[in-house]
C-alpha positions in Angstrom: 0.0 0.0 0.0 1.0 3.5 -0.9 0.7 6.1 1.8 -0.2 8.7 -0.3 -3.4 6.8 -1.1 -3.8 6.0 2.6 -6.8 7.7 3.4 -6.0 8.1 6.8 -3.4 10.5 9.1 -1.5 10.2 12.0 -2.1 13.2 14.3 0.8 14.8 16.6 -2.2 15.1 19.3 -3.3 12.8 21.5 -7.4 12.6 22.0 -8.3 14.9 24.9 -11.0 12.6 25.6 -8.8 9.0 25.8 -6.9 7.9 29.6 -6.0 4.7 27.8 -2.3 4.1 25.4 -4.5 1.7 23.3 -6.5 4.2 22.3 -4.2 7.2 22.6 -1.9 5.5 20.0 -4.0 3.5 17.9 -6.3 6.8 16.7 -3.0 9.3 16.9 -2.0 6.5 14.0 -4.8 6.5 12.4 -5.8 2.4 13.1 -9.0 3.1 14.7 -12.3 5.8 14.9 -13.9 6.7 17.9 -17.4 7.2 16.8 -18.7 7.7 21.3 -17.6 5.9 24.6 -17.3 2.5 24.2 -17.8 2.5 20.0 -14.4 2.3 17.8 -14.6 1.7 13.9 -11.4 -0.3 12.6 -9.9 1.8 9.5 -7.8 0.2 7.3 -4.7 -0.1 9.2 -6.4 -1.3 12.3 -8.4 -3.6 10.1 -5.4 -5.8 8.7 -4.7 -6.2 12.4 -7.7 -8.0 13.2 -7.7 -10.1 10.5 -4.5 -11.2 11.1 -5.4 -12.0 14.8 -8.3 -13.4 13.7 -6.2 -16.2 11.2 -4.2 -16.7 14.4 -6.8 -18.0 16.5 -9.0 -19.7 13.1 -5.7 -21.6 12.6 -5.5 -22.5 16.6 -9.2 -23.6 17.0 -9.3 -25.4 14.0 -6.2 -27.4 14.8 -7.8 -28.8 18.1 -11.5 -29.8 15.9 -13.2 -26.1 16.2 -15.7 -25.9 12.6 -16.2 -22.2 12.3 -19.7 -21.2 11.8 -21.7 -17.7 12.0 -24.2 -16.8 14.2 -26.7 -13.9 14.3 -26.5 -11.1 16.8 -30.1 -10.7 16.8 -31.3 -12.7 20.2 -34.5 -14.4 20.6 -36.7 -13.3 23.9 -38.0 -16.8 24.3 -35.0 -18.6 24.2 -33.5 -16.6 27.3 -35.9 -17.1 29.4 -35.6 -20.2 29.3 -32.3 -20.0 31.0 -33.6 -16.7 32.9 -31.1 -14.4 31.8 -33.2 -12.4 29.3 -34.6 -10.1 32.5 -32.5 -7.2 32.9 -32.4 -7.6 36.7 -30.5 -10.6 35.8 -28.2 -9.3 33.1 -27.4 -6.1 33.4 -26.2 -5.3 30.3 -29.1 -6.0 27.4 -29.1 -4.1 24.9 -33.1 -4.9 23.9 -35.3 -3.0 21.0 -38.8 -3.4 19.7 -40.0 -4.9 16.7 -42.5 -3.1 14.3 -44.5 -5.9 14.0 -44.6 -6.2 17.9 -42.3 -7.9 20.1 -38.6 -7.8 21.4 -35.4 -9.2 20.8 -32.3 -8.5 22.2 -28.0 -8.3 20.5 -25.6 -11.1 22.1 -23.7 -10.0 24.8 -22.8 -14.0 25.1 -23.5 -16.8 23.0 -24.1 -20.1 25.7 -28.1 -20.3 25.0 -28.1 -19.4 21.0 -25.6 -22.4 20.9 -27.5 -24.4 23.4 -30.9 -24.0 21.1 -29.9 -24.5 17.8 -27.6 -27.5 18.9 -30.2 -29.4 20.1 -31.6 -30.0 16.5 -28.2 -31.6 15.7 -27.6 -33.8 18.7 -29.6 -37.2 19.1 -27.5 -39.6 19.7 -23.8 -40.2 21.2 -22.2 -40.4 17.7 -22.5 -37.1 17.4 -20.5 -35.8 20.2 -18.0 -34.3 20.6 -19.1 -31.1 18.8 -16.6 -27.9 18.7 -18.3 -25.0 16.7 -17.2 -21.7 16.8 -17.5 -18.2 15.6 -16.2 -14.7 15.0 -19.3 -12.1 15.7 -19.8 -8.7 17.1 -20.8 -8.8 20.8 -22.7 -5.8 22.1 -22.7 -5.0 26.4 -24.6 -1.8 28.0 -21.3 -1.0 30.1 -22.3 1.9 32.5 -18.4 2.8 32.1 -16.6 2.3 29.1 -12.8 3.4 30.1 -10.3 1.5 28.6 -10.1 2.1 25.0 -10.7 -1.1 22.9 -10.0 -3.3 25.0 -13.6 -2.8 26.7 -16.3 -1.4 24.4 -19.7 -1.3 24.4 -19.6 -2.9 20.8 -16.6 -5.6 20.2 -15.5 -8.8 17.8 -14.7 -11.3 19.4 -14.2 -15.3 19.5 -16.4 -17.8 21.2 -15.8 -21.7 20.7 -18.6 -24.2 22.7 -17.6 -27.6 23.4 -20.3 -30.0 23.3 -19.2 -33.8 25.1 -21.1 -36.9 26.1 -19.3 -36.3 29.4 -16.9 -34.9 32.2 -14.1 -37.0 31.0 -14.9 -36.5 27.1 -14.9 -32.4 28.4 -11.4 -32.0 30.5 -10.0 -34.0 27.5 -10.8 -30.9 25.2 -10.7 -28.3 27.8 -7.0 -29.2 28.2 -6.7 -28.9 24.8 -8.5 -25.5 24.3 -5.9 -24.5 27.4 -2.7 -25.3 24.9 -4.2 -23.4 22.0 -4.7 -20.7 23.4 -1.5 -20.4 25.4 0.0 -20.9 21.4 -2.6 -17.7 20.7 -0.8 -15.5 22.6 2.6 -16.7 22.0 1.9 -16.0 18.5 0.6 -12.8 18.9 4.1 -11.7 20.6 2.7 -11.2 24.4 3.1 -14.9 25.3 5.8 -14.0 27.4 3.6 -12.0 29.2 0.9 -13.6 29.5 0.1 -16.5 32.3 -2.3 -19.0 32.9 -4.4 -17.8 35.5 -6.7 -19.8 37.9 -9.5 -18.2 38.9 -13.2 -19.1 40.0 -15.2 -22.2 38.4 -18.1 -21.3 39.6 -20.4 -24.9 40.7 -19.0 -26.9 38.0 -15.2 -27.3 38.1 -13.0 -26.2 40.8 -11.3 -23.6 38.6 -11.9 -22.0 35.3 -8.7 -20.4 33.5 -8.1 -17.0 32.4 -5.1 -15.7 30.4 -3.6 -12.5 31.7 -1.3 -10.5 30.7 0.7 -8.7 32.7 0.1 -4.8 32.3 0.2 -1.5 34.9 -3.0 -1.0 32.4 -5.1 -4.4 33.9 -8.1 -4.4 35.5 -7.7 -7.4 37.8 -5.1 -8.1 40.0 -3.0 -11.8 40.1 -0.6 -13.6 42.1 2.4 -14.5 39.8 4.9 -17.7 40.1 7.5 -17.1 37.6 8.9 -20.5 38.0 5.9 -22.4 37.0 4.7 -20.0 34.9 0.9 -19.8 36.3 -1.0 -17.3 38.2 -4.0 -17.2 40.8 -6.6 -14.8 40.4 -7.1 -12.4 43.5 -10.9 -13.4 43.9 -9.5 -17.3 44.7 -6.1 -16.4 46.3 -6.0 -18.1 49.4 -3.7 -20.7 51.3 -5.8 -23.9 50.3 -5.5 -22.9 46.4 -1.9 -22.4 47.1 -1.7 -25.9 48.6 -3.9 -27.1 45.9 -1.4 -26.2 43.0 1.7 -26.5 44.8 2.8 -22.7 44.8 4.5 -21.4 48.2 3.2 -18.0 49.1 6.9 -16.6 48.8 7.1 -17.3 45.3 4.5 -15.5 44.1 4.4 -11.8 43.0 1.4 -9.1 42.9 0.7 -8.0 39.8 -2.1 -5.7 38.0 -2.9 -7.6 34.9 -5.6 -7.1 31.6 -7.4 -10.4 30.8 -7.2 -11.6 27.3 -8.8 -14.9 27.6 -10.7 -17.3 29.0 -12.2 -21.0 29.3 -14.9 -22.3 31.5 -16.1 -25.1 32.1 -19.9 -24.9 32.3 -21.1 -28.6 33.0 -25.0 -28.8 32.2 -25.9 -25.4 33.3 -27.4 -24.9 29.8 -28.2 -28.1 28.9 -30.9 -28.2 31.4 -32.8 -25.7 30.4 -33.1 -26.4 26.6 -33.4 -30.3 27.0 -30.1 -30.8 25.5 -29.5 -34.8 25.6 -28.2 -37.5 23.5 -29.4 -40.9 23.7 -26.0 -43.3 24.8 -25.6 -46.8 23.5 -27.9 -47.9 26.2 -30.7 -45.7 24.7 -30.7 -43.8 27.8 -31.1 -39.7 27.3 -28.0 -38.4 28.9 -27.4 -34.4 29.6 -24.5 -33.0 27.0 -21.7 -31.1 29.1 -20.7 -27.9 27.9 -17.4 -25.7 28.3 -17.0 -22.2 26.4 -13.8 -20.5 25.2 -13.8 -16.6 24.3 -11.3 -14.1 23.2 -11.5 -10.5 22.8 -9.9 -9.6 19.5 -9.7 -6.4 19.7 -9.1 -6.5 23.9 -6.0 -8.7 22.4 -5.1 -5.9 19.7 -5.6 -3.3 22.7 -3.4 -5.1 25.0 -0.8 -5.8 22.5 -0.5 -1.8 22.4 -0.3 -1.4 26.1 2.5 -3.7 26.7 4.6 -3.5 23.4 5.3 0.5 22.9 7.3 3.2 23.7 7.5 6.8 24.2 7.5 6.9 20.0 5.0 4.5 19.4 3.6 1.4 18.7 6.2 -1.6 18.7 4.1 -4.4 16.6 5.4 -8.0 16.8 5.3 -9.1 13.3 2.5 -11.6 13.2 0.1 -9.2 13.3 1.6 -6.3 12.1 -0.5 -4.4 9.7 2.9 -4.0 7.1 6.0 -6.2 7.8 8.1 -3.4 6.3 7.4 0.7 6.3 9.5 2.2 3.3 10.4 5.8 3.3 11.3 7.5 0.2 13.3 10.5 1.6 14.0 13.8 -0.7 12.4 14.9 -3.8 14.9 13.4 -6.6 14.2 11.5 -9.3 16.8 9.2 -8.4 15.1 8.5 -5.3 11.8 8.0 -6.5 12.8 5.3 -9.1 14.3 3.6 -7.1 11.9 3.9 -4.2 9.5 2.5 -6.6 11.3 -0.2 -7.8 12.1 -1.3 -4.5 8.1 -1.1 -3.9 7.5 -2.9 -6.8 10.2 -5.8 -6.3 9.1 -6.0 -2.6 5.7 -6.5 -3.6 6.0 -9.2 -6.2 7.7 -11.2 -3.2 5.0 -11.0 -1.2 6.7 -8.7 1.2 4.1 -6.7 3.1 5.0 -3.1 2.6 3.9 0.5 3.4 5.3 2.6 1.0 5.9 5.8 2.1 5.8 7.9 -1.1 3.9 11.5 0.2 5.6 14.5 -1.6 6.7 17.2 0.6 6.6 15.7 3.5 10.2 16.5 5.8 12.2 13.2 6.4 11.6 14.4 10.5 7.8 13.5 10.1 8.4 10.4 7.8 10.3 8.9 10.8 8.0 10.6 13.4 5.0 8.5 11.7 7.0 5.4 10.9 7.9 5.0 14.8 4.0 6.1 15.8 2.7 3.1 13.7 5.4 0.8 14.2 5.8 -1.9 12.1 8.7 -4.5 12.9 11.5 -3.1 9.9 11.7 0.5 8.5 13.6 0.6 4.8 15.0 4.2 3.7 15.5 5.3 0.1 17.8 8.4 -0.2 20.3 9.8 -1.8 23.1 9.4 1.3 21.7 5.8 1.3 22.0 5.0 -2.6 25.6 6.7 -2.5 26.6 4.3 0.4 25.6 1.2 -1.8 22.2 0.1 -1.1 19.2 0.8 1.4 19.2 1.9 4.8 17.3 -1.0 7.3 16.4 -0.7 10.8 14.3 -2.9 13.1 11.8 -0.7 15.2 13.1 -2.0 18.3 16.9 -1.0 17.4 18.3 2.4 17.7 20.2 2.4 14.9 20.2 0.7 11.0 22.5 -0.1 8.3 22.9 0.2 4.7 22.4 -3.1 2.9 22.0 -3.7 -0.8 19.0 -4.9 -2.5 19.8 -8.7 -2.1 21.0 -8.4 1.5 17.7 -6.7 2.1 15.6 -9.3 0.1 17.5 -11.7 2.2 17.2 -10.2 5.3 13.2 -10.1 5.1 12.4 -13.1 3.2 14.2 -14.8 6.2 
């Protein structure tokens, strides 16, 4: 992509009305829109880095029998009250609206009974479970407070995989599974180091469920770290029996603030119950399916990975999911530079090198690098005259202070590698 035809423009201002990086850097770079609290739209930039989150975790579910599907955000009434949660002194945060023709329906804020109701018309018998469908949807929640950028809306995409399993045994198998995946998720978005398997509350149907947090002065919750295992306890079940319980001595563990980017839960027959959800065994006998669910925030992820990878120029973008894998300056106004700025484009292109070609006229070299470390992709290539005298093209990692000048096959090397 051209710059120049980038409709998009980074702004030397921060948003007066933004207390979070995310969202300070994100729409100073032009990746997102705030359109009111809570409500970002993705623009192009922001957009390719979503969708390459979003292949991340397709690849990941898929690998451990996830079948991608897509489900409406339009809720039926009738449907949650079966499971009581349609009244709003239940769930607090409905958004509901009227139908012309009479009647109400409501937008997901969770997907366990739509799943629940329309499975039941594929499950009859025990051959066909295990089931592990998943989608990608826009989730809508009625947050009174909506503080943290994107990485708590009132509108976001995000992930959610159900498992469906003839029983407890059939369901730790995969929810071990789903733990590993996801654990690869974040690893491959560049914050695995960062992020730990967290034990927190399982509610009346496992003795834990299993957040993934990543450690941030940004996070919401608060964890108890042990480095040396590499897990973490959730404040609201920190106490000296879970300690016992997972082996962790009280003097190992640090306090840390931490954002949640993840989690599975194991939800037993909660909603099975309700809907009538049973398959019929090899004994004929009906038998309740047991459920687990498995959600991540995509753009809570993309927000995070902001938080924790930037610096005091920018965004530092690991280079899975970075929008570009290169941003090329063209610096000066000769036409030396510009053919060869363009050739470069061109060759860079036809090798399937990602590249954001910086190409705007008039624009000071200053700004060029001023934008280049604001929307930080992993290398920065410079085309100039000083550059073309020393033999070649100017290459710097965003995380390095300094670059050097390579030639074109060094270069080609250097990022085909």
């Amino acid at each position: 992509m051209k710059q120049s035809q980038l409709f998009t423009k980074t702004q030397k201002e921060s948003p007066a009305d933004e207390i979070s990086k995310n969202a300070e850097l994100l729409i100073k770079g032009g990746f997102i829109h705030k359109e009111m609290a809570g409500v970002y739209s993705f623009l192009p930039l922001g957009l390719r880095v979503i969708n390459k989150i979003e292949t991340i975790i397709r690849e990941e579910m898929n690998q451990i029998g996830g079948v991608e599907m897509r489900t409406t955000a339009f809720q039926n009434k009738e449907v949650w009250e079966k499971s009581n949660r349609w009244d709003d002194e239940v769930v607090d945060v409905w958004f509901k609206t009227a139908l012309k023709n009479g009647g109400e329906i409501g937008l997901s804020f969770t997907n366990e009974e739509a799943y629940a109701n329309m499975l039941k018309q594929y499950i009859q018998s025990y051959k066909d479970l295990p089931m592990y469908p998943y989608d990608f949807k826009t989730i809508f929640r009625n947050e009174t407070r909506s503080k943290s950028g994107i990485m708590r809306g009132r509108e976001f995409y995000w992930k959610a995989l159900y498992s469906f399993s003839k029983d407890n045994a059939e369901h730790a198998a995969f929810y071990e599974k789903a733990k590993e995946a996801y654990k690869k998720i974040f690893k491959r978005a560049g914050i695995g180091h960062l992020t730990y398997t967290t034990f927190a509350s399982g509610g009346s149907f496992s003795k834990f469920s299993h957040e993934f947090q990543t450690v941030s002065g940004a996070g919401e919750d608060t964890i108890y770290v042990d480095e040396a295992k590499g897990i973490a306890i959730n404040k609201e079940v920190y106490n000296d029996e879970v300690l016992a319980d997972l082996g962790v001595d009280k003097a190992n563990v640090v306090e840390q603030r931490a954002i949640e980017v993840g989690n599975i839960f194991s939800l037993g027959t909660k909603f099975s119950t309700p809907f009538n959800l049973t398959y019929k065994n090899e004994t004929g006998d009906d038998v309740e399916v047991v459920m687990g669910s498995y959600g991540i925030g995509l753009g809570r992820l993309m927000g995070t990975i902001v938080e924790v990878l930037s610096d005091d120029k920018g965004i530092i973008w690991p280079e899975s999911v970075a929008p570009f894998k290169v941003h090329m300056l063209a610096l000066g106004e000769s036409e030396n530079v510009k053919e060869k700025a363009n050739e470069l484009y061109e060759l860079l292109s036809k090798k399937n090198i990602e590249v954001l070609f910086d190409d705007r006229a008039g624009v000071m070299a200053g700004e060029k690098f001023a934008d280049a470390d604001l929307l930080g992709m992993p290398y920065r290539v410079v085309v100039s005259e000083r550059s073309l005298k020393d033999g070649g093209y100017e290459i710097k990692k965003r995380t390095e202070d300094k670059g050097k000048i390579v030639t074109e096959q060094e270069l080609l090397s250097m990022l085909e590698n």
